[in-house]
N, C-alpha and C positions, 0 to 999 in steps of 0.2 A: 950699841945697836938697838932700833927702835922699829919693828917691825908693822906695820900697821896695816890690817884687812878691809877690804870694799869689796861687797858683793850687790846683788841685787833685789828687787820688792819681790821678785820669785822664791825665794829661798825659805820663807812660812815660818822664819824663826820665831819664837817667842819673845817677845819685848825684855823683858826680863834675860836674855843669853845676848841679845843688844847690846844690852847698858852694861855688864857688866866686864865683857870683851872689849867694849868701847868699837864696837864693828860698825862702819857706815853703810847706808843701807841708801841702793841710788832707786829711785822707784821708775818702771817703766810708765808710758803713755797708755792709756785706754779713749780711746775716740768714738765718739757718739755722732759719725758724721761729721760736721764741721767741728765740734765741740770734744776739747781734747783736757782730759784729766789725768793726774798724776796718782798710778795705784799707791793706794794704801793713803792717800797724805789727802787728797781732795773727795776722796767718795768712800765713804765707809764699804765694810762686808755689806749688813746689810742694805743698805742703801743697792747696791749693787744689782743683787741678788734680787730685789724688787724688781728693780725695771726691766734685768736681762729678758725675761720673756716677751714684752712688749717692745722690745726695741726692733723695726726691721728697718733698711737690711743692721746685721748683724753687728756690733762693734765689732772695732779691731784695736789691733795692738800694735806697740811700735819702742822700740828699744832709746833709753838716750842719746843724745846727740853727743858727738866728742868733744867738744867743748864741755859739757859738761864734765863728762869723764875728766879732762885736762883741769877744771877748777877742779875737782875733788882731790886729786893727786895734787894739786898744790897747797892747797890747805891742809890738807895733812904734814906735807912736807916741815909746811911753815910752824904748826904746830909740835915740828919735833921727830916725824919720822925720817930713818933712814934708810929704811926700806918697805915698800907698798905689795901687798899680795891684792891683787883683784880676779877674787872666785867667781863664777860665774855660771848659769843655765846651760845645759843642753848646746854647742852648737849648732846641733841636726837639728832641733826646734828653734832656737830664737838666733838674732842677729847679735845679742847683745856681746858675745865673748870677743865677736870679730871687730865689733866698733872699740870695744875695752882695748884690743890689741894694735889698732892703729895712732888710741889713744897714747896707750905705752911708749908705741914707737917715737912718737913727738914728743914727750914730755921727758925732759933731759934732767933736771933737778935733781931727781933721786932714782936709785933704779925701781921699776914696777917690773913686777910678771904676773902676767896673767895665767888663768888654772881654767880651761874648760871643767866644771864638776863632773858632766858627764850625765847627771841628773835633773831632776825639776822638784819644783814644791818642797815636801821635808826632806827629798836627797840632796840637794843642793842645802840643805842646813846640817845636817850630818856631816858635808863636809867640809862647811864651812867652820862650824864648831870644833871638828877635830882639828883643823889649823888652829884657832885661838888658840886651842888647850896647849898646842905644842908651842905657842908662842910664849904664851902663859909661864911655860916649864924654862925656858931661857933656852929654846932647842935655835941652833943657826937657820937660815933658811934653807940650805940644803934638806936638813935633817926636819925642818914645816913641811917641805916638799914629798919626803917619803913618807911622811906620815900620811897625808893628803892622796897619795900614791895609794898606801894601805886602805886606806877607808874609802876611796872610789872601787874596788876592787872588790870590795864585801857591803855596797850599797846596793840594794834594791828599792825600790817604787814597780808597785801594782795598784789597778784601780780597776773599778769596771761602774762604766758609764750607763745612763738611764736613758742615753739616746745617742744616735752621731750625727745629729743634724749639727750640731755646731762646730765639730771637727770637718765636716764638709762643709760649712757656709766657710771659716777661717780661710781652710787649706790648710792646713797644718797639718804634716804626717798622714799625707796623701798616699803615700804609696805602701804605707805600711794597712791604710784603713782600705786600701783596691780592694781585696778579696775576703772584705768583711762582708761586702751584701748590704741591700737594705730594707728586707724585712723588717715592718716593725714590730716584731715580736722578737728579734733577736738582741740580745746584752751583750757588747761589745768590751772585751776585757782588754786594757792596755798595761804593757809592760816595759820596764826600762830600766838596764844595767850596762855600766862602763859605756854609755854615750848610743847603744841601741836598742832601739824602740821594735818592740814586736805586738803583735797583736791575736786572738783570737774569740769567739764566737760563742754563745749560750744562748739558750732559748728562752729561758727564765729568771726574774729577779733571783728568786730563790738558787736555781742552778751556779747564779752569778756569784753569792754569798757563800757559796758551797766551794766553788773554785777558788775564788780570794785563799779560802782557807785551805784549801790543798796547795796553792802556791809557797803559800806561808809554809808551810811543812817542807815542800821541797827545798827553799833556801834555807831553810833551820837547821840547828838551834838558832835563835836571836838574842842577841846583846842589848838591841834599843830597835825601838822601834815607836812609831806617834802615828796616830789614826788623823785620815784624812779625806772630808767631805766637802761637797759643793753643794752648801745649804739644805745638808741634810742631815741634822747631829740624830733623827732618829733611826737613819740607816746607818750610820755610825754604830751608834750604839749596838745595835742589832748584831754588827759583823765584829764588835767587839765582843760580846756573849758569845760567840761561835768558836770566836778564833782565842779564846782567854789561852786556853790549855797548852797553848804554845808559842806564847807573850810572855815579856819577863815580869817578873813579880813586881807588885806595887803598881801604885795609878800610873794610868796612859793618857797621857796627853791627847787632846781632839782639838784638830785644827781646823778651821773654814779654810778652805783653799784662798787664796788671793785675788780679787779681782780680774786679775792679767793671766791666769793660769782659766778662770771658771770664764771666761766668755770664749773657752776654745773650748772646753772638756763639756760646759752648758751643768745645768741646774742636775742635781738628784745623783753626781759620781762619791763614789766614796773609795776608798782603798789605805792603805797603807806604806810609810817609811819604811825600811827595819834596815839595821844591822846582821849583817851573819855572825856567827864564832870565827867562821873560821874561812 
């Protein structure tokens, strides 16, 4: 049995947890208007990050097409696998798990199952990585699946944004951002566990850095967790000093958010992955 994983350019993994899972990684579209790029593979971070201010109207994003999904499931197949895991974003946020699933349904060669993660950015690599590992160990795919089960279940992602104009130019998690307001003096804090998204309201950066880190206290202890900005490694940093004391020991990881995640969440969000204990 040869078990092989596809997730998506959302999932913020480190190159290096890539190669060495041997995990395929499909990248979504980012559109500049008529002009359509492939995240991660055609525009750098920062290249990205450059232009997002200047670009109006807004980009957008848009998930693979099933054919592609269907060539990637084949080429794995051909390569050897006997069975395909394809992890995937948020349903409630993006298209991509429902296009994966119809992909599945068509594609007869081997069996696929598709895994809503239920998260975005490093929670969808938390759970993506916890499948490798379990693949890794020679676990059946049943026993890939509760694990996978386990570690959506004690994922968390929190962030808090330096604006929402770009979560209301997208539309993305409208109805979670309704009764945010749009004061701009207010910091807009988003949260997301087991596939929902909640939201709430601060008035200051400062406040905003202050909450991160009470949130982190409430889903704590943490096992793993990776600091996570939208071109901002020095507010990173900042909420890494804050929140040290209840992060686990040794270096933390700092990820740029991905292209396809930052033209929705917009420049200056930072937050965090974690793991719970328990």
């Amino acid at each position: 049995m040869s078990i092989r994983i596809v997730t998506d350019s959302t999932c913020d993994l480190p190159q290096a947890t890539i190669d060495r899972y041997g995990i395929t990684v499909l990248p979504l579209h980012i559109n500049f208007g008529q002009e359509s790029v492939l995240d991660g593979v055609e525009i750098s971070r920062a290249e990205f990050y450059a232009r997002l201010p200047s670009t109006n109207p807004a980009p957008t994003t848009a998930a693979p097409g099933v054919d592609l999904f269907k060539q990637v499931y084949q080429k794995l197949a051909q390569a050897g696998a006997t069975e395909i895991l394809s992890i995937h974003i948020s349903a409630t946020l993006s298209a991509v798990t429902d296009v994966a699933r119809v992909a599945a349904k068509d594609y007869l060669r081997v069996p696929v199952t598709v895994v809503d993660a239920q998260q975005l950015s490093g929670g969808v690599g938390f759970v993506v990585e916890a499948a490798a590992e379990a693949v890794a160990e020679g676990l059946t795919l049943q026993g890939v699946l509760a694990r996978i089960a386990e570690r959506i279940r004690r994922t968390h992602v929190f962030a808090a944004l330096d604006t929402l104009e770009y979560l209301k130019r997208s539309g993305r998690m409208n109805g979670v951002i309704a009764g945010i307001g749009s004061l701009l003096q207010l910091k807009p804090i988003l949260r997301m566990h087991q596939g929902k998204a909640g939201a709430e309201r601060v008035r200051t950066s400062t406040r905003a850095m202050a909450r991160l880190v009470e949130i982190l206290q409430e889903v704590g202890p943490v096992t793993q967790a990776v600091l996570l900005h939208a071109h901002a490694p020095e507010r990173a940093a900042q909420l890494y000093a804050l929140a040290r004391p209840w992060l686990p020991a040794g270096e933390l990881l700092s990820v740029e958010i991905t292209p396809v995640l930052g033209a929705h969440l917009g420049p200056g969000a930072v937050g965090l992955a974690v793991v719970s204990a328990k």
